[in-house]
C-alpha positions in Angstrom: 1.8 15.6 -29.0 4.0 14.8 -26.3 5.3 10.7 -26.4 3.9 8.5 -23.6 6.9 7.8 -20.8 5.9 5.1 -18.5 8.7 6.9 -15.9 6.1 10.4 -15.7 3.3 7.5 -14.4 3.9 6.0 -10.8 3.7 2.5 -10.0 0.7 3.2 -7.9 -0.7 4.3 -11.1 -0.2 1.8 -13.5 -1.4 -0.7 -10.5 -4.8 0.5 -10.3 -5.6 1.6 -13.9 -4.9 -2.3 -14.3 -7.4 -3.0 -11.7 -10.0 -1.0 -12.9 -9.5 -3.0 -16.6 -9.5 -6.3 -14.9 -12.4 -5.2 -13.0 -14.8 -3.8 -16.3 -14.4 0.0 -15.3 -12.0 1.0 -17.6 -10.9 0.6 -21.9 -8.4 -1.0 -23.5 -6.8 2.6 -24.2 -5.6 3.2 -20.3 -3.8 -0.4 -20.4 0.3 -0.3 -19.7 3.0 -2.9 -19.9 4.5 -2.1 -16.8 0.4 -1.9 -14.7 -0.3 -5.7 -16.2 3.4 -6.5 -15.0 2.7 -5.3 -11.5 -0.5 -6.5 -11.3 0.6 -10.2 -12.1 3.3 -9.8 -10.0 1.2 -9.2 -6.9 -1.3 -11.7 -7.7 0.4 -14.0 -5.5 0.9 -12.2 -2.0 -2.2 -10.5 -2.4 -3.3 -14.1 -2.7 -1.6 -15.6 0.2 -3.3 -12.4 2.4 -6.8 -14.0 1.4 -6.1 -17.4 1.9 -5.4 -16.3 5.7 -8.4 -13.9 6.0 -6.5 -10.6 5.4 -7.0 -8.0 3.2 -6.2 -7.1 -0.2 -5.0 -4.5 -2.2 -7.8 -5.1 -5.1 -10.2 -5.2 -2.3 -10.2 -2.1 -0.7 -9.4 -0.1 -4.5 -12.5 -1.2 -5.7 -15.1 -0.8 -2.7 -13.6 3.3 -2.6 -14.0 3.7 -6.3 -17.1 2.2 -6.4 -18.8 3.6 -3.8 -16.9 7.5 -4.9 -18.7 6.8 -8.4 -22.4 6.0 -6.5 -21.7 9.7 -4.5 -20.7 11.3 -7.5 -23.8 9.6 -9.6 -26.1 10.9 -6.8 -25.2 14.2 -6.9 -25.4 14.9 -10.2 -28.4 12.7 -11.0 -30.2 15.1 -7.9 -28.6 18.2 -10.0 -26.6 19.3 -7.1 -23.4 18.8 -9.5 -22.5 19.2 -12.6 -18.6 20.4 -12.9 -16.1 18.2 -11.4 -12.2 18.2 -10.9 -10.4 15.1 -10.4 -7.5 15.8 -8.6 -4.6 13.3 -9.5 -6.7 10.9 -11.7 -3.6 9.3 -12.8 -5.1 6.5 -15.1 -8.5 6.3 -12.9 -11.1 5.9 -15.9 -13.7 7.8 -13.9 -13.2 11.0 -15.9 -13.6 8.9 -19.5 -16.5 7.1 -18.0 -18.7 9.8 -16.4 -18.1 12.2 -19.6 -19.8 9.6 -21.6 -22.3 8.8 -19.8 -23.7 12.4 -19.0 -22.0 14.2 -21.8 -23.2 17.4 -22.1 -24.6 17.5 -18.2 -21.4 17.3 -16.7 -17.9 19.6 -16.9 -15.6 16.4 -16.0 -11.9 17.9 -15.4 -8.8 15.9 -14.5 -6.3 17.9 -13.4 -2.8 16.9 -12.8 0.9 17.6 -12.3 2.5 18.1 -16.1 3.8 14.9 -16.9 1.1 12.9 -16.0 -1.6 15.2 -17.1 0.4 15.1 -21.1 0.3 11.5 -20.5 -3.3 11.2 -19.9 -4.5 13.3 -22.8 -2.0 11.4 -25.0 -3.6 7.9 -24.0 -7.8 9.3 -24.9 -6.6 10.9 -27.7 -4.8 7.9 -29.1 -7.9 6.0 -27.9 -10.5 8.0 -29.0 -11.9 8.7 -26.3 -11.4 12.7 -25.6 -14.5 14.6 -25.9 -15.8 18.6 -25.5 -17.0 17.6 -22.0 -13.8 16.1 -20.1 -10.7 18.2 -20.1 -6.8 17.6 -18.9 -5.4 20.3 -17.1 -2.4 21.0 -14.5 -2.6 21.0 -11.0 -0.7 21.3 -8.0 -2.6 20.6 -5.2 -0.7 22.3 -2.6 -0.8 25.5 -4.1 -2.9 28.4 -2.5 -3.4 30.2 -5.2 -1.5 31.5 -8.2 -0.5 29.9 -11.8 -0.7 25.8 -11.5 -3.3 26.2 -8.3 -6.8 25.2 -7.8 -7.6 28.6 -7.4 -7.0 29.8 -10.6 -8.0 26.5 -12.2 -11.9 27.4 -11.3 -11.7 30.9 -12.5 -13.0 29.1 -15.8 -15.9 27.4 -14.1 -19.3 28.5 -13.4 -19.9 29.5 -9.8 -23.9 29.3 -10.4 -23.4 25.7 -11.1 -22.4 23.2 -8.6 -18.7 21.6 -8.2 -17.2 18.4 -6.6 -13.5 17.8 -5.8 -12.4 14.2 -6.0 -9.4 13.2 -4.5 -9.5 9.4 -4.8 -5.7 7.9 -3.7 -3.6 11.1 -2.9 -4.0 12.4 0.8 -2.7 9.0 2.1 0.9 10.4 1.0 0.6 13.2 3.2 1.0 13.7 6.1 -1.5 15.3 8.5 -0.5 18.8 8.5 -1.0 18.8 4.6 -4.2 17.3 4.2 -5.8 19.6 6.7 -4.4 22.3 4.7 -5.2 20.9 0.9 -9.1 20.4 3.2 -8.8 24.1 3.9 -8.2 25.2 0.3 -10.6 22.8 -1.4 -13.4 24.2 1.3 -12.2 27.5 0.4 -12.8 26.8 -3.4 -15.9 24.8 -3.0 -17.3 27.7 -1.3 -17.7 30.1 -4.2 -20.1 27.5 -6.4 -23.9 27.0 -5.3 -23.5 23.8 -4.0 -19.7 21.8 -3.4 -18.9 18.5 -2.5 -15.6 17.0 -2.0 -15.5 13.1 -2.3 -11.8 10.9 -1.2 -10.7 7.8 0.7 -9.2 8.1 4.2 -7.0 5.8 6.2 -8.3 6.1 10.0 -6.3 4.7 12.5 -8.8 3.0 14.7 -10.2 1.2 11.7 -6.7 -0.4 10.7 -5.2 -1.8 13.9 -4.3 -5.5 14.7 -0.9 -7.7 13.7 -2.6 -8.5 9.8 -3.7 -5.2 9.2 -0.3 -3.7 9.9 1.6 -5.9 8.1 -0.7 -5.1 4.9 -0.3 -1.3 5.4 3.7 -1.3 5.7 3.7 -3.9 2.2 1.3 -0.8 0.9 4.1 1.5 1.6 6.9 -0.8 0.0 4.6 -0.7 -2.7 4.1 2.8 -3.0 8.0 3.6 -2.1 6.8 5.9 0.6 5.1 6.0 4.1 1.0 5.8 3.8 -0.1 7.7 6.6 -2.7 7.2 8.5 -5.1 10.1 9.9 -6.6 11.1 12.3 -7.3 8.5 15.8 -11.2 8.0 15.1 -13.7 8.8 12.5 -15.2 11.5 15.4 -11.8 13.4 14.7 -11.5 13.0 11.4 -15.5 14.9 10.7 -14.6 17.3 13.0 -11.5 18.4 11.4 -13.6 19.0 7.9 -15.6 21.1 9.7 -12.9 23.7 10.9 -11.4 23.3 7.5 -14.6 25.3 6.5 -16.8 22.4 5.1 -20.5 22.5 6.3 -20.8 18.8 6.8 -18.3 15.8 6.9 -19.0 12.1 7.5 -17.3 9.3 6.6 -18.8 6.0 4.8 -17.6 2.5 5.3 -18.3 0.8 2.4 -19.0 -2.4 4.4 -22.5 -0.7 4.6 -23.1 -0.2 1.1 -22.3 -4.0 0.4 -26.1 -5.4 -0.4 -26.2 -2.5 -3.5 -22.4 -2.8 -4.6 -20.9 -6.1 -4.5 -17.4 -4.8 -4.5 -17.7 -3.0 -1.3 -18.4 -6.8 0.4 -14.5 -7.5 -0.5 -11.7 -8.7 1.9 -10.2 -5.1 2.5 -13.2 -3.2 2.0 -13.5 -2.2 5.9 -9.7 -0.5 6.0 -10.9 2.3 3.8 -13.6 5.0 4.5 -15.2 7.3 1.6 -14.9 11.2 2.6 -18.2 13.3 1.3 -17.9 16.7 2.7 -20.0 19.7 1.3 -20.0 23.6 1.3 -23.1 25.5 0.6 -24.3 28.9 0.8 
């Protein structure tokens, strides 16, 4: 079994498996040194945001995860899903969480780049917490097809059985050009089971203008030691673009509108972020 390296996990990483302990959604097995050290650490700017009516980083992390895992308990509570991949889970709990709680209803995969994924399986093995129903595999999403792609990652899958693709914190690193093509291949994929739905969080650029809302998104990027990119002018564009990528229906949910069922999505921050569902059927 490969040893845990805190260098194979990003800082983004450690950050928000923190949150998600801090917040009840995750075990004690997904905690790291260096995620409590940067959560602590951040306590106090994120702080000073609030006290002057801006937005935090917990804020908007917890209303997309929470309202991703209410879209993903829909659909396979309807029976429209029951395989999922979880593209670059990093320490997201979600995989662990829905596994036990639907065991042998669900196919719950996370699937990663190497390092990360050998990290993950370490940390549920050494917790306990691996199971028949939730597998770590290898991934690179921006891979057509071929050994390490998405492609051949659902050859093992059932195509009579619906799928969902979760991309919860990756397509703000990219920049345009790429997401539209990882939308193309996950429509592509998605298209081959009986019913697919993709679920993520998008950055929109009309939703996170003004002086305060700037000024949180470049600290994001210091953060993140990279530029978080914003897509697409309006929401409009952003639906439409699903739709040539070869989904069947796009929309995007603000989880401002979801705050009377799920308190988290009333949080300072919650409006910057909107939830992707897009589906394929035949």
């Amino acid at each position: 079994m490969p040893r845990l390296r805190p260098e194979a996990i990003s800082p983004t990483a450690h950050y928000t498996g923190t949150v998600w302990l801090q917040h009840g959604l995750s075990h004690p097995a997904f905690a790291t040194l260096r995620g409590q050290a940067l959560y602590y650490a951040l306590k106090a700017p994120l702080a000073a945001s609030s006290l002057f009516g801006g937005p935090t980083l917990e804020g908007f992390l917890l209303a997309r995860h929470r309202l991703i895992d209410m879209q993903l308990e829909q659909a396979i509570e309807s029976g429209e899903i029951s395989q999922v991949i979880e593209i670059a889970a990093g320490l997201s709990p979600r995989g662990w969480r829905f596994a036990e709680r639907y065991r042998e209803r669900i196919t719950y995969i996370e699937a990663d780049l190497p390092d990360m994924a050998a990290c993950k399986r370490k940390l549920l093995v050494d917790g306990g917490l691996d199971s028949e129903h939730h597998h770590i595999c290898t991934v690179n999403a921006l891979l057509d097809d071929g050994p390490g792609s998405l492609r051949e990652l659902v050859q093992g899958l059932d195509p009579t059985r619906g799928l969902a693709i979760i991309t919860e914190g990756l397509i703000n690193y990219f920049d345009t050009e790429a997401v539209l093509a990882m939308w193309q291949r996950f429509a592509g994929v998605l298209s081959g089971f009986s019913h697919g739905l993709y679920l993520s969080d998008l950055h929109v650029r009309s939703v996170n203008d003004g002086v305060t809302t700037r000024a949180f998104m470049d600290m994001l990027s210091t953060f993140v030691r990279g530029r978080v990119h914003l897509h697409f002018d309006s929401e409009t564009e952003a639906c439409e673009e699903m739709l040539h990528a070869g989904f069947s229906q796009g929309q995007l949910l603000d989880p401002r509108s979801f705050a009377a069922s799920v308190p988290d999505c009333r949080r300072a921050g919650a409006g910057l972020v909107r939830v992707v569902v897009a589906r394929t059927g035949r």
